[in-house]
C-alpha positions in Angstrom: -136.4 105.5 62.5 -135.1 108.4 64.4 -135.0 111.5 62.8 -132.4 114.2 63.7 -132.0 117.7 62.8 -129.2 116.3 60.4 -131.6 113.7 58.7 -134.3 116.4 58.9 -132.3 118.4 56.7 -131.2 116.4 54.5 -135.0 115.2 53.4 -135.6 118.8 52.7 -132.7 119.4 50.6 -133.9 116.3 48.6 -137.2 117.6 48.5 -136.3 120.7 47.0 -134.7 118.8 44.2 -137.2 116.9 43.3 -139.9 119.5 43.0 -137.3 122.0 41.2 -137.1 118.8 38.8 -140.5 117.9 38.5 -141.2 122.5 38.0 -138.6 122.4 35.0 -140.1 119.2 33.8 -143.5 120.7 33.5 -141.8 124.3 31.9 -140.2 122.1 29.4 -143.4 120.3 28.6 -146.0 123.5 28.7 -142.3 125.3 26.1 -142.6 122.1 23.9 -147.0 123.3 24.2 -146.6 126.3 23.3 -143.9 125.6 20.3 -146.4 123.2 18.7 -149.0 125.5 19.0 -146.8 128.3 17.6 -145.6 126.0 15.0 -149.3 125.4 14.1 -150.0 128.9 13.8 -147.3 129.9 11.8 -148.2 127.1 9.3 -152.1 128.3 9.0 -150.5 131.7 8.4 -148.3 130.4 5.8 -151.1 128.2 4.1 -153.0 129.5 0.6 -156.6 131.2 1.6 -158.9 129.8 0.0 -161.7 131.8 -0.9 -165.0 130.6 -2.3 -165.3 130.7 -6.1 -168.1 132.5 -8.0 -169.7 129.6 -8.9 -171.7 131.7 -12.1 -168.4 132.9 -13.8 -166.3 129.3 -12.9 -168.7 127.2 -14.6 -169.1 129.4 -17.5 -165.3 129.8 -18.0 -165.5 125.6 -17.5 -167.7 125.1 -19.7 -166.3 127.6 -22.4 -162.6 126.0 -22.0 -163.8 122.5 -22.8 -164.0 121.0 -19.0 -165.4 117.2 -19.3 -166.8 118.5 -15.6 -169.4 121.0 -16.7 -172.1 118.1 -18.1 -173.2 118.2 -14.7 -174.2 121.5 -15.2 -176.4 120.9 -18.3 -179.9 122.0 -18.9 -182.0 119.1 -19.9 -182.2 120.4 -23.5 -178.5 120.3 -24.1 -176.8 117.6 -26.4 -174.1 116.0 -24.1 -172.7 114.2 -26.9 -172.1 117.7 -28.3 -170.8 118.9 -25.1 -168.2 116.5 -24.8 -167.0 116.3 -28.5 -166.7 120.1 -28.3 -164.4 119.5 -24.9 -162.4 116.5 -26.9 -161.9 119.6 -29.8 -161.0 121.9 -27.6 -158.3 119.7 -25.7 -157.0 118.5 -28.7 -156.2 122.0 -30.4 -155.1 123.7 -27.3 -152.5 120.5 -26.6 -151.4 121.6 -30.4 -150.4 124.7 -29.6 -149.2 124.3 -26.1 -146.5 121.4 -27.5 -145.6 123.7 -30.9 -145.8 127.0 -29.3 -146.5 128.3 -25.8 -144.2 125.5 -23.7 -141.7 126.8 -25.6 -142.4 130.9 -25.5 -142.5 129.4 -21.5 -139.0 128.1 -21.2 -137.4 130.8 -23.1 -138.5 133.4 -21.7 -138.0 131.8 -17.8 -134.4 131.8 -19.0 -134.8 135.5 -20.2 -136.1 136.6 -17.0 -133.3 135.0 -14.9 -130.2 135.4 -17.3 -131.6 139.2 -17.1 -132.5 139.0 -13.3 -135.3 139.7 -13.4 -138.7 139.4 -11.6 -140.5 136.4 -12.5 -144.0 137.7 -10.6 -143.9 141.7 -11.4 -147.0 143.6 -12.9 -147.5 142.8 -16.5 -148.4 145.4 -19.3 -149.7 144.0 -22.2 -151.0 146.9 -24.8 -152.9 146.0 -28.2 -153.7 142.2 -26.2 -156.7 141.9 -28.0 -158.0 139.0 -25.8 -154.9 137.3 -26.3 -154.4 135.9 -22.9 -152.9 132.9 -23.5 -149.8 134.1 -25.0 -149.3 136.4 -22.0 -149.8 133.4 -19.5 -147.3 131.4 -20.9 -144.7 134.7 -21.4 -145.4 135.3 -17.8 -146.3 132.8 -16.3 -145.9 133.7 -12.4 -146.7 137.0 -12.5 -149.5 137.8 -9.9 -151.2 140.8 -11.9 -151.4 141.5 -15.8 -153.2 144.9 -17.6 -154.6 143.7 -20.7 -155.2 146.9 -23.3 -156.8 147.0 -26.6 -159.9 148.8 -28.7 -162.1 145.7 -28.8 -165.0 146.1 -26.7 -165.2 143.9 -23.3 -168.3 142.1 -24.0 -170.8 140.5 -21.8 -171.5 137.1 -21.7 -174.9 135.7 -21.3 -176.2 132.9 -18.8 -175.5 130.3 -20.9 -176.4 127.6 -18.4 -180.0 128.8 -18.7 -179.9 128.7 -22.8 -181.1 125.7 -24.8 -179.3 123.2 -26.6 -179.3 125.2 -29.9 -178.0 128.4 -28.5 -175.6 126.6 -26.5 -173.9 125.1 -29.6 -173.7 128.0 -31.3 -172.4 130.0 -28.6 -169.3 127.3 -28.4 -169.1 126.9 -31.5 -168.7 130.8 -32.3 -165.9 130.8 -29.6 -164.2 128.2 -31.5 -164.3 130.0 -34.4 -163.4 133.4 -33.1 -159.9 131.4 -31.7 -158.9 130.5 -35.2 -156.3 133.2 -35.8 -154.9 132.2 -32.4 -154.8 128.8 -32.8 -153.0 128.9 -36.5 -151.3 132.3 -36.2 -150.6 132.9 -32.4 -152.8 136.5 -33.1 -156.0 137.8 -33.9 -156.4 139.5 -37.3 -158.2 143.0 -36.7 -160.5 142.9 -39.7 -161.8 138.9 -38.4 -161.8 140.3 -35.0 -164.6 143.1 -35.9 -166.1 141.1 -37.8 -166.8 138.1 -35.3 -167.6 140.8 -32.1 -168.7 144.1 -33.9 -172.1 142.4 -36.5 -174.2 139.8 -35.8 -171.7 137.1 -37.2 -171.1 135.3 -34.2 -172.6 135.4 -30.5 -169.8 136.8 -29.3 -169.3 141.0 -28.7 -166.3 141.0 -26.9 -162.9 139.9 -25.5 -164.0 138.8 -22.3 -165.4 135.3 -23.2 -162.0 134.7 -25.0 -160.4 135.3 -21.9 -162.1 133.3 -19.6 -161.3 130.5 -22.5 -157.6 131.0 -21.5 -158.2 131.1 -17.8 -159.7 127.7 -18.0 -157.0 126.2 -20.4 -154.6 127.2 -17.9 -155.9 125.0 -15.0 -157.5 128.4 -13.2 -160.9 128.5 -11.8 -162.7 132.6 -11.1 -163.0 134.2 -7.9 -165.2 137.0 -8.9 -165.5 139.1 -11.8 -166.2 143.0 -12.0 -167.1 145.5 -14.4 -165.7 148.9 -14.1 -165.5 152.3 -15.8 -163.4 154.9 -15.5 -164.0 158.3 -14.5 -162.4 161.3 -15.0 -159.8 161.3 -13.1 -158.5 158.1 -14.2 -160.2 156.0 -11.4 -161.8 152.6 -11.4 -165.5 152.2 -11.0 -166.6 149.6 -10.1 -170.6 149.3 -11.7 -173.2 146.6 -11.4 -173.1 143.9 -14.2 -176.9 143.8 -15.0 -177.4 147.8 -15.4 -174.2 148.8 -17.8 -171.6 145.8 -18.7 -172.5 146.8 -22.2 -170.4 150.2 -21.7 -168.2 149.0 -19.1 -165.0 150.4 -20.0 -163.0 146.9 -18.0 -163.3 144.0 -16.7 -161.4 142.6 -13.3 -161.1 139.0 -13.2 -159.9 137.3 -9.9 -159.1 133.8 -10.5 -156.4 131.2 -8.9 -154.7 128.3 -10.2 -156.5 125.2 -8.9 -153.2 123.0 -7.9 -151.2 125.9 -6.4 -154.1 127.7 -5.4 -151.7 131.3 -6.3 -154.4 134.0 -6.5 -153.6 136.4 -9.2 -155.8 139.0 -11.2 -156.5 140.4 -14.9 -157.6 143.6 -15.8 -159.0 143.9 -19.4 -159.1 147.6 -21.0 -161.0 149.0 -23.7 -159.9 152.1 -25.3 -158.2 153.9 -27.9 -154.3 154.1 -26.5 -153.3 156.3 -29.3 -152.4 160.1 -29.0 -156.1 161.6 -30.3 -157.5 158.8 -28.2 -155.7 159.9 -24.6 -156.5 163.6 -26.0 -160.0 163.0 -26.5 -160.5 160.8 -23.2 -157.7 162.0 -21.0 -159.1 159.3 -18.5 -157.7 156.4 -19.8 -154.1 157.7 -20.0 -154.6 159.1 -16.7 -155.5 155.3 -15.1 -152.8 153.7 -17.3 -150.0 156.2 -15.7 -151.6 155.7 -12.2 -152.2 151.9 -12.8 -149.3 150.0 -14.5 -146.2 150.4 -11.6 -142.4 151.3 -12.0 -140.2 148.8 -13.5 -142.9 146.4 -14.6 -142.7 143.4 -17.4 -144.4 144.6 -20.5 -145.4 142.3 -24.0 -146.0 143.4 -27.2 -146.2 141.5 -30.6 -148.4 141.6 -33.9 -149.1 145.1 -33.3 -149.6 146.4 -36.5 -146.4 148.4 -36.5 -148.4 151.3 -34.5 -145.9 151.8 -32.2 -143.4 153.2 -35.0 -145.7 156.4 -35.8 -145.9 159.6 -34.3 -149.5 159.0 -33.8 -148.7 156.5 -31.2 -145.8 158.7 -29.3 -147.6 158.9 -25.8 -148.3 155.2 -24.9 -145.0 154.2 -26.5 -143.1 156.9 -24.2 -145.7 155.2 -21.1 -144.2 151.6 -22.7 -140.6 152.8 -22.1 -141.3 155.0 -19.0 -142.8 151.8 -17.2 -140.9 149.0 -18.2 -137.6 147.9 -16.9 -138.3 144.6 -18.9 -140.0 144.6 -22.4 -140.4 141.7 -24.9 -141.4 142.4 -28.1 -141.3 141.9 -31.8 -140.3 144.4 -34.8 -144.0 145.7 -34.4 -143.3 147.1 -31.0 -141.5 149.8 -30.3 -138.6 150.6 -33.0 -135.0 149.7 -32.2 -133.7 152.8 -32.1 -135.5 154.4 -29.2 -133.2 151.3 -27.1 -129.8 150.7 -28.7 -127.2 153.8 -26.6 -130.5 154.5 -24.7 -129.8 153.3 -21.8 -131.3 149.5 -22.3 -129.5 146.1 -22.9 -130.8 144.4 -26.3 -130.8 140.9 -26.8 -131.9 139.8 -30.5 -133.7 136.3 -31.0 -134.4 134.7 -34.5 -134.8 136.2 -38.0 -135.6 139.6 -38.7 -136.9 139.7 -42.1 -139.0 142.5 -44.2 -142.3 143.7 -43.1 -144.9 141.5 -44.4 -147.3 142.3 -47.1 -149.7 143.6 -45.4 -147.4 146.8 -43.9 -145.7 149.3 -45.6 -142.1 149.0 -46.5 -141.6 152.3 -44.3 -141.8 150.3 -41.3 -138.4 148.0 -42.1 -135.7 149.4 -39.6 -132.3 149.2 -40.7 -130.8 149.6 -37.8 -132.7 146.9 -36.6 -131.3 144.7 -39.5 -127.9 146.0 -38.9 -127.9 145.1 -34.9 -129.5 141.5 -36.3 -126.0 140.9 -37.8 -123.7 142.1 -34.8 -122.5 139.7 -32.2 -123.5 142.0 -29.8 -127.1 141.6 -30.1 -127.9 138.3 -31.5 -128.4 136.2 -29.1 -129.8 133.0 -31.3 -132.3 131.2 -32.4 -136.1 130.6 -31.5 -137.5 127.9 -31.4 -141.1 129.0 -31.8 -143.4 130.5 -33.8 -145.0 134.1 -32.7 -146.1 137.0 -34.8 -146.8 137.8 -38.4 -144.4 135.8 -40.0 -146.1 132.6 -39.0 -146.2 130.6 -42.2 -142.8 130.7 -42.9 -141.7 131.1 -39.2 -138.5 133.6 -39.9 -139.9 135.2 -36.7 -138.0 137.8 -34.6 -138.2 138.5 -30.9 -135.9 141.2 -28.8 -136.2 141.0 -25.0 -134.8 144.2 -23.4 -133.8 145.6 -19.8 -133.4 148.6 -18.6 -130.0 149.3 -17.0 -130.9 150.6 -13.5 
């Protein structure tokens, strides 16, 4: 074949277009690289970390919550058949109170939260918890950090996977037993609760195993635990387990739930929160004010009516000051400080008398009086929660603060 300048030219131009073709192919290709490796990247980013137990703490909490997995764990002296009927107890009673109680504090308060528009995941304040942290799991479910506050000492907890058979079923045992007012009442009674953690009636000296029991119950396995104290300025010290958990002032628990793998964290408190306790050891009201944020979700129930006395004016002020959503029952904080104060009241159940155990000086009538207006009741409960457990006439008020 003769080739002319013409035909020359024209195998150029086609040349060119092929190459441009085969340049764009290979930009397209290397783009559609690069977007899968972006893509990949994005999703790691987006993925739960997850970060390595502490193995200690997760099989004690296991084995405290009744896990069927922690026989592995045994010492050779302990009684599995022990081990797992205490498990089988421990299921059974916790599915009691999870079908008669806490699923249903759950779904009412989700509907709470959203009618109310609120935060389902904000900082939780919880004062006079005891080491009732069931009851706040199920209130709050998502939230991502809860403060825990009461006088009952933290407690240590020993290594029970080193203990004998004997020790080890008293030590579960005693647990058990120190859960009784929770299982049957949905509280702890103060004068069972000294007695249990403050004299040698039980193995147990503090709230922190009773915790852990929840953390377990609620599908959650620990991250790492830390002992703290709090110095002067209201700071958290972190302090080494072995030297002073008996004086620790808190305990931090990381944990995360084991299907979601949602990291969140519990702070437990020790301390007197009333007015002569925040003036004799200014600390503690100085970390609470630094501590709990603005326009958290606070709990309160079965408090012994403390927050109706002078006596108590400071952390109830804190209470009001930090919330923007409370839920409470007539123990908490008395009507009146919310009703024209700048909060919307919603009114759930029956509000009867005080029981017998509490003055008559603590009935509120406006309290009664806002029970019997349209504008406040809001309906029934379907749940028991608080002091008037046997006959369940309970009360609960949830209340917002109008921004």
């Amino acid at each position: 074949m003769i080739i002319n300048k013409y035909t020359f030219s024209a195998l150029l131009f086609l040349l060119a277009i092929f190459c441009n073709s085969c340049n764009s192919s290979n930009k397209e290709e290397n783009k559609d690289v690069v977007n899968k490796d972006s893509l990949s990247e994005i999703k790691k980013k987006l993925e739960p970390i997850k970060s390595p137990i502490d193995t200690f703490y997760n099989n004690i909490t296991q084995l405290i919550g009744g896990e069927d997995s922690v026989i592995r764990y045994k010492n050779n002296s302990w009684d599995t058949s022990f081990i797992f009927e205490y498990s089988q107890k421990i299921k059974a009673k916790y599915k009691l109170i999870k079908d008669d109680r806490l699923a249903k504090i759950c779904n009412w308060n989700n509907s709470n939260l959203k009618r109310n528009n609120q935060s389902d995941s904000a900082f939780v304040f919880y004062p006079f918890s005891g080491g009732d942290f069931i009851h706040l799991h199920f209130m709050y479910p998502n939230a991502r950090e809860y403060l825990m506050v009461a006088r009952e000492k933290v407690g240590i907890i020993p290594n029970l996977l080193e203990k004998d058979g004997q020790f080890i079923k008293r030590y579960l045992n005693d647990v058990d037993n120190v859960l009784r007012d929770i299982y049957r009442r949905s509280y702890f009674i103060t004068r069972n609760m000294e007695s249990d953690t403050r004299t040698n009636t039980t193995l147990i000296d503090g709230m922190f195993p009773l915790i852990l029991w929840a953390i377990s119950r609620t599908g959650n396995e620990v991250i790492s635990v830390k002992y703290s104290n709090i110095d002067e300025n209201g700071s958290m010290i972190f302090i080494d387990k072995k030297e002073l958990e008996k004086k620790a002032d808190a305990v931090e628990i990381i944990f995360r739930d084991k299907k979601s793998l949602i990291t969140k964290k519990i702070t437990y408190l020790s301390c007197d929160i009333s007015n002569k306790g925040f003036e004799e050891k200014p600390r503690f009201s100085n970390y609470l004010k630094a501590k709990i944020p603005n326009k958290c979700n606070s709990f309160v129930k079965s408090a012994s009516y403390l927050l109706h006395y002078g006596s108590f004016e400071q952390i109830r002020n804190l209470i009001k000051d930090k919330s923007d959503f409370l839920v409470q029952d007539d123990t908490g904080i008395p009507i009146k400080y919310f009703i024209n104060k700048g909060w919307n009241v919603e009114l759930f159940g029956l509000y009867e008398k005080p029981v017998d155990d509490f003055s008559e000086g603590v009935f509120q009538k406006e309290l009664d009086s806002a029970y019997k207006s349209e504008k406040y009741y809001k309906g029934q409960i379907d749940f028991s929660l608080g002091y008037h457990w046997g006959s369940k006439k309970q009360n609960q008020m949830v209340l917002k603060k109008i921004n």
